[in-house]
N, C-alpha and C positions, 0 to 999 in steps of 0.2 A: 507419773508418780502414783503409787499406790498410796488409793486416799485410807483415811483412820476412820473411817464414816464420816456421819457429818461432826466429827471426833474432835479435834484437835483444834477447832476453831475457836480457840482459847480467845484469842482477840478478839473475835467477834462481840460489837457491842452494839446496846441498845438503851434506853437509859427506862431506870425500873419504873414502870405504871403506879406510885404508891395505891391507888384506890382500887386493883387489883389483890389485894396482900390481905391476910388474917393473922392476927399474933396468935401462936401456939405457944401450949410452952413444951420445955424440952427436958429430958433428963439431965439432970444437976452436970452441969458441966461449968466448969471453973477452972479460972487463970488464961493464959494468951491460947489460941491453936487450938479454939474450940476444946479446950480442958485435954490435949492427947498428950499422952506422953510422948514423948521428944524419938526420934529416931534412931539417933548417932549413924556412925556409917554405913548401915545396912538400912538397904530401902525399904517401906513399909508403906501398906496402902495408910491412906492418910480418912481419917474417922469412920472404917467400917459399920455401916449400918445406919449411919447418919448423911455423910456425903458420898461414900461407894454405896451402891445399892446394889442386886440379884436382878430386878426389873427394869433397868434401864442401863445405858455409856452414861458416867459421869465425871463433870470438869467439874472447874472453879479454881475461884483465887480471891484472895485480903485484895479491902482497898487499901490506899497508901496510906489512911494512920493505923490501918489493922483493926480496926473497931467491928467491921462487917466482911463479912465471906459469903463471895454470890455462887452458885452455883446451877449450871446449866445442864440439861441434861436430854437424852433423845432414844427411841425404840432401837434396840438392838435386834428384835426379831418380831417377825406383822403382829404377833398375837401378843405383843408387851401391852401395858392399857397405857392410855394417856400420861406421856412423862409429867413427873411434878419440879419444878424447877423452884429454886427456894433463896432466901435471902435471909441468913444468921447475924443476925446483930448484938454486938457485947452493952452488958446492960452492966454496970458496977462490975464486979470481977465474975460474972455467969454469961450465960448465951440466952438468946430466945430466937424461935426460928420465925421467918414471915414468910408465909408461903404464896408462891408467884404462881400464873400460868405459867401455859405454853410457851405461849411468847415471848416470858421476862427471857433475859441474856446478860451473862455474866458480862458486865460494862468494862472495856480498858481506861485507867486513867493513866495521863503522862503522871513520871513519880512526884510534881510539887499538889498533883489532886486535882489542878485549875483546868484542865483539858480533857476531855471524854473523846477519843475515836472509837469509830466507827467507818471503818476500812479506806475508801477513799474521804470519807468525811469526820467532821470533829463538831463539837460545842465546845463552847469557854464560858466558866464559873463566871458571873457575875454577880452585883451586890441581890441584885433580885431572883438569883438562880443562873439556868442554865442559859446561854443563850438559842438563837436558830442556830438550826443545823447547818454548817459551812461548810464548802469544798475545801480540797485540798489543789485543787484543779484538775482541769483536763487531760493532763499527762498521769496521773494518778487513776483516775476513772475510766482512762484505758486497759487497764490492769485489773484481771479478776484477783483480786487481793482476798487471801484466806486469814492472813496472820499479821498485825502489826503492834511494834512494840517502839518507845519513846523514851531516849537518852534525858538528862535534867536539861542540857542546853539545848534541846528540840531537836536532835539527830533523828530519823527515824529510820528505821530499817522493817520492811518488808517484803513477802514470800507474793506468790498467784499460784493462782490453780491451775492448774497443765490438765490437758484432754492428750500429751504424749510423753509422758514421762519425763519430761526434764526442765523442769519448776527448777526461777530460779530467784537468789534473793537480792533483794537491791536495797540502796540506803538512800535517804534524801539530808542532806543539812540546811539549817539555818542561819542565814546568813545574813545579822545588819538587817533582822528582821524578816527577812523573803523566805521564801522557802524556794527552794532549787529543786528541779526535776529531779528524777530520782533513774541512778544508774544505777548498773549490777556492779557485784563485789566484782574483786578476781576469782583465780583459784582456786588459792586457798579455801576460798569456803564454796565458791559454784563449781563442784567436783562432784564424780559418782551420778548415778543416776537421777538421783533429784534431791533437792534441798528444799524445808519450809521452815516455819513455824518459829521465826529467828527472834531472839530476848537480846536487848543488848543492855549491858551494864549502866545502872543510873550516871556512873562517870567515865563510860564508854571504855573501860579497860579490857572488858571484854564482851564476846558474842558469843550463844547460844546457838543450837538450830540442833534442827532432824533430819537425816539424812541417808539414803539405802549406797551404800560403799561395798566394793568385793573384798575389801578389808574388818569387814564390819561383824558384829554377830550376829547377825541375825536380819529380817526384812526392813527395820528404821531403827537407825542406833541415834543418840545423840552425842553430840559433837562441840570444843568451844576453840573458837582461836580468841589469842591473848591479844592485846595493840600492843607496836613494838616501841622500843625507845624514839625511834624513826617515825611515828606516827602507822607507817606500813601495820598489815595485818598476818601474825604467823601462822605457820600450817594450822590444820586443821588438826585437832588432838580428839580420839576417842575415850568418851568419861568413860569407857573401862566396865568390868563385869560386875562391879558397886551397881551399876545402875543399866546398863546394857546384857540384853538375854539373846534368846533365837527369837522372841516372840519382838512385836512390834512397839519399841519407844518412842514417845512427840510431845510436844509442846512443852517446852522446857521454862520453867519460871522461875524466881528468883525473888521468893518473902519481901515486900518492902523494907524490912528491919535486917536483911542481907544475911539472914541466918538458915533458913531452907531453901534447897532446890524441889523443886515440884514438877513432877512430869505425868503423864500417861504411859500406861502400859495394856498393851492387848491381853487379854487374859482370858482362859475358857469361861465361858457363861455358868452362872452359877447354879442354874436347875439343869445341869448334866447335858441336855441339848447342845447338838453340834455347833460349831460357830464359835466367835469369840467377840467381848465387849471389854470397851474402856474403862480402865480403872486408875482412879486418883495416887497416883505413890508421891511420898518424900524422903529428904534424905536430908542429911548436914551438907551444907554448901562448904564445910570445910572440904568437901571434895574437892570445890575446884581450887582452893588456895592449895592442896597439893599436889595440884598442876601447874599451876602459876609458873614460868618460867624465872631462875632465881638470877635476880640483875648482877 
């Protein structure tokens, strides 16, 4: 698999240092979405010049009540300075940003908030915060895991990192409490030369991922199969030229409040310099309700 740098590792978590952080403040921004106007169907980088930057690839994503938007961020080219990685928190209807290290990392929660992973391992919220850090096991920790993402009833579907192209992605459920080893999809979705970076629906209706296809446009398109009446999982469907270029799409997410798609897109570096760096886009998720297959 052609990696996104160390791009796409949207899931990748860690939980924020608060005694690390400084309150800045920011230009007036007001209402949900860091104050941005809304998209509609055409993609658009998502808060130029606040979370896309010229100086660094940048992620991020809302926690589950939308309150904070963490964003992660890393050197696109040797001579970039030290990325600043940051943490915006809604204060009444404005933003204020906290600014992280290096090291802060946009955290994944499962969608009720109570769960933080962190690839093969997780914490759980308790009354007195977070707990240790727990396995998910040993069949999990075999797995160089890039990207994991958590159904409401504890499904989990995750990618690994391939050293030969053909990363693929697998699901784990919960079951009566246990967690079950984690197999690969079918087909349907481990097709084409590699698959990652898999989102799956807080009510499992549907799957996410990235993926390079001879069908595709470009080097990483993204991708969603629907569940079927059957439980089964349909083909694989390409979200189309709304949100797929030549250049490279990944990590595909999905607003807690089920109203934006958010991805990455490869894009030329913004001081003219050869090469290319990750940029935050969104889009109305109405996209994928007009894919949705109609029952």
């Amino acid at each position: 698999m052609k990696s996104l740098s160390p791009t796409i590792l949207l899931l990748s978590a860690l939980m924020i240092s608060s005694g690390s952080h400084s309150k800045d403040e920011l230009p007036v921004l007001e209402g949900p979405y860091l104050g941005q106007t809304l998209p509609g169907l055409t993609a658009m980088p998502f808060a130029p010049g606040i979370v896309n930057t010229e100086e660094w690839g940048d992620v991020g994503g809302f926690s589950p009540d939308m309150n904070e938007f963490y964003v992660s961020r890393w050197r696109h080219t040797r001579d970039a300075p030290e990325p600043e990685n940051a943490v915006y928190k809604r204060e009444g209807d404005g933003w204020q940003r906290l600014a992280g290290s290096a090291e802060t990392r946009r955290p994944f929660f499962a969608p009720d908030g109570n769960t933080l992973h962190f690839k093969a391992e997780y914490k759980e919220r308790t009354a007195d915060g977070w707990s240790k850090m727990k396995s998910l096991g040993s069949a999990f920790e075999d797995i160089p895991i890039m990207g994991l993402s958590a159904s409401a009833k504890g499904t989990l579907v995750l990618d690994e990192r391939s050293t030969n192209g053909n990363g693929i992605i697998r699901y784990s459920l919960l079951v009566d409490g246990k967690r079950e080893e984690p197999k690969p999809f079918g087909k349907e979705i481990n097709s084409g030369k590699w698959n990652a970076h898999p989102f799956i629906a807080p009510d499992e209706s549907y799957i996410l991922w990235d993926s390079e296809r001879e069908s595709g446009f470009g080097e990483g398109d993204l991708y969603i199969s629907f569940r079927q009446p059957d439980g089964s999982w349909g083909e694989a469907i390409n979200l189309g030229d709304k949100v797929n270029t030549r250049a490279q799409e990944g990590g595909p997410q999905v607003t807690p409040d089920g109203k934006h798609l958010f991805f990455n897109r490869m894009v030329p570096v913004a001081n003219g310099d050869t090469g290319s760096q990750s940029d935050l886009f969104w889009i109305d998720a109405q996209i994928i309700e007009d894919l949705r297959p109609k029952q």
